[in-house]
C-alpha positions in Angstrom: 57.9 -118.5 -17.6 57.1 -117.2 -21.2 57.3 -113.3 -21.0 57.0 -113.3 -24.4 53.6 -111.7 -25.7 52.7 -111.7 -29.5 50.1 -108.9 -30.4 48.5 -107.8 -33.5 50.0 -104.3 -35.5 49.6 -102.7 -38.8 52.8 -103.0 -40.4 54.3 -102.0 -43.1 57.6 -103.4 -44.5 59.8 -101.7 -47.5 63.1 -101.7 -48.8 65.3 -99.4 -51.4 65.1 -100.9 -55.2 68.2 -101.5 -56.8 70.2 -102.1 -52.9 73.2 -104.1 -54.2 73.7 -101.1 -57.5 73.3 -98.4 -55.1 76.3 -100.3 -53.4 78.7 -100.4 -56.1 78.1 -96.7 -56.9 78.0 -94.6 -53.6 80.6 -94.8 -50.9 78.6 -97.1 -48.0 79.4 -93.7 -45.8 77.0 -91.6 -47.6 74.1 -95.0 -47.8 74.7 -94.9 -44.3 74.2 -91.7 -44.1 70.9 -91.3 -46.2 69.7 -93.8 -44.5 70.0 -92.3 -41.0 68.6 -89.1 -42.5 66.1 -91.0 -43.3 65.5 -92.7 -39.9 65.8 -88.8 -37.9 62.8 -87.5 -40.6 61.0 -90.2 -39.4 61.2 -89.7 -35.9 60.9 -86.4 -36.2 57.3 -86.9 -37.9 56.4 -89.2 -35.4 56.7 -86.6 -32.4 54.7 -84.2 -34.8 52.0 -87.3 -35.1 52.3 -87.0 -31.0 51.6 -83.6 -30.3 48.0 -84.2 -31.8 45.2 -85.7 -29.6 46.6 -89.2 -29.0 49.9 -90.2 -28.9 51.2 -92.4 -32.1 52.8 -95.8 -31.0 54.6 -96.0 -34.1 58.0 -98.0 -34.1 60.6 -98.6 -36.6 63.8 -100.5 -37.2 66.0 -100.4 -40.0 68.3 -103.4 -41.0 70.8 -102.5 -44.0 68.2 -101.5 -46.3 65.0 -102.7 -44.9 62.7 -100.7 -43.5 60.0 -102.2 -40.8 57.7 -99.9 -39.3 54.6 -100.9 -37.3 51.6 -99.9 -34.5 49.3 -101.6 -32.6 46.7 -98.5 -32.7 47.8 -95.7 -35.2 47.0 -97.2 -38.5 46.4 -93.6 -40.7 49.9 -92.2 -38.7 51.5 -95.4 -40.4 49.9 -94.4 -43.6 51.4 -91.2 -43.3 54.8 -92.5 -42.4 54.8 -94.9 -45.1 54.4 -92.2 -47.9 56.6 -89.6 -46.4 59.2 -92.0 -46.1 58.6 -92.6 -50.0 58.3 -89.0 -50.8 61.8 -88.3 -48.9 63.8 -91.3 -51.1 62.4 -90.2 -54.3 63.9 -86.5 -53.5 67.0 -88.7 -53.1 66.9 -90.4 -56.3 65.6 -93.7 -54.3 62.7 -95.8 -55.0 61.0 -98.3 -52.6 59.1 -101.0 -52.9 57.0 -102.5 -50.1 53.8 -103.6 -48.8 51.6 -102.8 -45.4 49.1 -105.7 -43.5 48.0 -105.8 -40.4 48.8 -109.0 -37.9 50.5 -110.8 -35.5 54.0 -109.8 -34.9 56.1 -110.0 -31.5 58.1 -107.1 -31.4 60.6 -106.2 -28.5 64.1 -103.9 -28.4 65.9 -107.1 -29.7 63.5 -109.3 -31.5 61.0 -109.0 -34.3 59.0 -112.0 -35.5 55.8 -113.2 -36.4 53.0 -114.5 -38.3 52.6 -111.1 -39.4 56.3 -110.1 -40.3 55.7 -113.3 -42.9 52.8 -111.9 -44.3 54.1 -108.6 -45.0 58.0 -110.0 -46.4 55.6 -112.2 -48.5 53.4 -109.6 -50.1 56.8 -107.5 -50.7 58.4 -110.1 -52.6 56.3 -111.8 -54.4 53.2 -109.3 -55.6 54.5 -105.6 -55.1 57.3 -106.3 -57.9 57.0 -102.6 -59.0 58.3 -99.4 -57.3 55.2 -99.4 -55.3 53.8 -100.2 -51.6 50.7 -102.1 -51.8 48.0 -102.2 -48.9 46.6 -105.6 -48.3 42.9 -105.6 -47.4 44.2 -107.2 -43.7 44.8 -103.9 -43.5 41.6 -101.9 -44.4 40.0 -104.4 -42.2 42.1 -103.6 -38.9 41.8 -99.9 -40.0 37.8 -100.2 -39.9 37.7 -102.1 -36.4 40.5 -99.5 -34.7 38.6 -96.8 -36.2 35.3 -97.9 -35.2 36.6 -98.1 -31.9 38.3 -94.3 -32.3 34.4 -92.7 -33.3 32.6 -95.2 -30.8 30.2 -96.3 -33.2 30.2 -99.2 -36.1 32.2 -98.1 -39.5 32.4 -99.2 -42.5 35.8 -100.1 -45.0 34.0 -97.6 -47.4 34.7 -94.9 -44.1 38.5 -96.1 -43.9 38.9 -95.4 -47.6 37.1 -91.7 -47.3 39.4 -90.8 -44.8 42.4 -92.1 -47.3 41.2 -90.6 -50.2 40.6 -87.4 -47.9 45.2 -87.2 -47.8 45.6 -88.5 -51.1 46.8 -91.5 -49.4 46.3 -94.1 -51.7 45.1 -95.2 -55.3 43.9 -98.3 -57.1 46.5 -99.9 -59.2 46.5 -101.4 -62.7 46.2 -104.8 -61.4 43.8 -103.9 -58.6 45.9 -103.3 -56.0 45.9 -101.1 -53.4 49.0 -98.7 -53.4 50.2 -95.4 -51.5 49.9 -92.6 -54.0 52.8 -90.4 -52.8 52.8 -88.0 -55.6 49.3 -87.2 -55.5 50.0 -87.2 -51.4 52.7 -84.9 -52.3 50.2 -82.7 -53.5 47.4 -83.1 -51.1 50.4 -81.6 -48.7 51.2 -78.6 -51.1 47.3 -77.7 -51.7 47.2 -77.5 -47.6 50.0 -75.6 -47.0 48.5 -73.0 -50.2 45.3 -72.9 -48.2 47.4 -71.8 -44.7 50.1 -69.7 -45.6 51.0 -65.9 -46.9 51.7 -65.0 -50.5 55.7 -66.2 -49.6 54.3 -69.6 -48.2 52.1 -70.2 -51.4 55.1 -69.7 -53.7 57.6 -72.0 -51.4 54.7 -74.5 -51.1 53.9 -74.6 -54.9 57.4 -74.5 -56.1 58.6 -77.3 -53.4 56.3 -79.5 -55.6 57.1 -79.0 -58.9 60.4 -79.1 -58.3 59.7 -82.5 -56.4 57.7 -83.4 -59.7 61.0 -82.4 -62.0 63.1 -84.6 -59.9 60.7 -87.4 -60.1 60.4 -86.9 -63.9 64.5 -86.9 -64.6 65.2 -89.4 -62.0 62.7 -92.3 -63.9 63.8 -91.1 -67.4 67.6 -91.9 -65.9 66.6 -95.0 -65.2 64.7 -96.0 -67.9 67.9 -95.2 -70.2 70.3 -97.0 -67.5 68.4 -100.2 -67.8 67.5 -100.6 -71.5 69.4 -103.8 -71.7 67.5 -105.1 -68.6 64.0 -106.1 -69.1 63.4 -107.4 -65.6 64.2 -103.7 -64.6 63.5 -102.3 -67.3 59.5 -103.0 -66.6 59.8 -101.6 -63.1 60.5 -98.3 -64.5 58.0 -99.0 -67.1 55.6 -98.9 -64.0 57.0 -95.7 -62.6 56.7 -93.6 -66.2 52.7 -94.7 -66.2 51.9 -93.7 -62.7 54.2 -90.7 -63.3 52.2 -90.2 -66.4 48.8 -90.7 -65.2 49.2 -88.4 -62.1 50.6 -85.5 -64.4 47.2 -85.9 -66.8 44.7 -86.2 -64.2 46.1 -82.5 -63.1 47.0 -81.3 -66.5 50.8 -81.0 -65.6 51.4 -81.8 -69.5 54.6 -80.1 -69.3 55.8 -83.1 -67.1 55.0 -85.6 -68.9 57.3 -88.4 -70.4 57.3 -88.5 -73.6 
């Protein structure tokens, strides 16, 4: 008897840029190590996503350096996920790159497989090239149905994208793609936690950020200097510098800028 039941998830799929370097440099003990920092964070946020009117059933596995998170209902919890997750790496000096579809995957304690798992592996690999997780319109489309479902009445993908652009969740690329925008995420966070606390929570809110900005900044003009020889990575950092650039203009952080 097959006891084996495929079902469709939102998914998202992502691992570190630059694995293999990362290798050479750091003592695998301390990889492991960020990783599984990485992996409690995670966790954590999920119980937070718990405690709020419905439970998230958000689940995620780690293999060496690939991340593979997915849900069969909470599609803006894996939102959230996905760019906390790539807020927390950057603070580490780590860039991800990834993507995020929704379909059909078989997922058990032991074994993950699936139509879906392809999809997502393919859109990593082969169109988010650049320090970036893209968001595949499979997605948006399972968002709008789930969330339909959530309000009880017929939505729209223009409603999914409200409630995105509501968190700073996400931006349209160059090359029209849709991406998480974690830095203006990052911010969305900050101006939220300005509007709730004291005088001592706006300063520790504010600073958090532009010290997280600072880091960002350094950490891509490190790599643009590391990788001058390289033009195949070179032009992955290229990427970073503009939407680092971009971000700091549209909120006149001119002092952050790369020159």
């Amino acid at each position: 008897m097959n006891h084996f039941n495929t079902n469709m998830h939102f998914i998202a799929y992502f691992d570190i840029l630059g694995y293999k370097q990362l290798v050479k440099s750091m003592e695998i003990f301390r990889i492991a190590q960020l990783i599984e920092e990485t992996i409690k964070l995670a966790r954590k946020l999920i119980k937070q996503l718990d405690e709020d009117d419905s439970p998230s059933d958000i689940k995620l596995r780690v293999f060496s350096d690939n991340f593979f998170v997915c849900a069969k209902y909470d599609w803006y919890g894996l939102v959230i996920m996905t760019h906390f997750i790539q807020q927390y790496l950057v603070r580490q000096g780590i860039f991800i790159r990834g993507a995020m579809c929704h379909g059909e995957i078989l997922f058990t304690d032991e074994v993950i497989c699936g139509q879906g798992l392809i999809d997502v592996y393919s859109l990593e690999s082969e169109l988010a090239i650049f320090p970036r997780v893209i968001i595949d319109d499979s997605y948006i489309e399972g968002a709008k149905v789930m969330y339909s479902n959530e309000q009880k009445r017929e939505l729209t993908i223009d409603d999914v994208y409200k409630v995105l652009q509501e968190s700073g969740a996400y931006k349209i690329d160059f090359d029209g793609f849709k991406v998480i925008d974690y830095l203006n995420s990052m911010l969305a966070t900050a101006l939220h936690l300005l509007a709730e606390n004291n005088e001592e929570g706006h300063h520790k809110a504010s600073t958090n950020f532009l010290t997280t900005l600072e880091i960002h900044k350094q950490l891509i003009i490190s790599k643009l200097r590391e990788n001058q020889g390289n033009l195949r990575v070179l032009q992955k950092f290229l990427w970073c510098k503009g939407y680092h650039n971009s971000f700091c203009r549209s909120y006149g952080a001119n002092e952050s800028i790369i020159d």
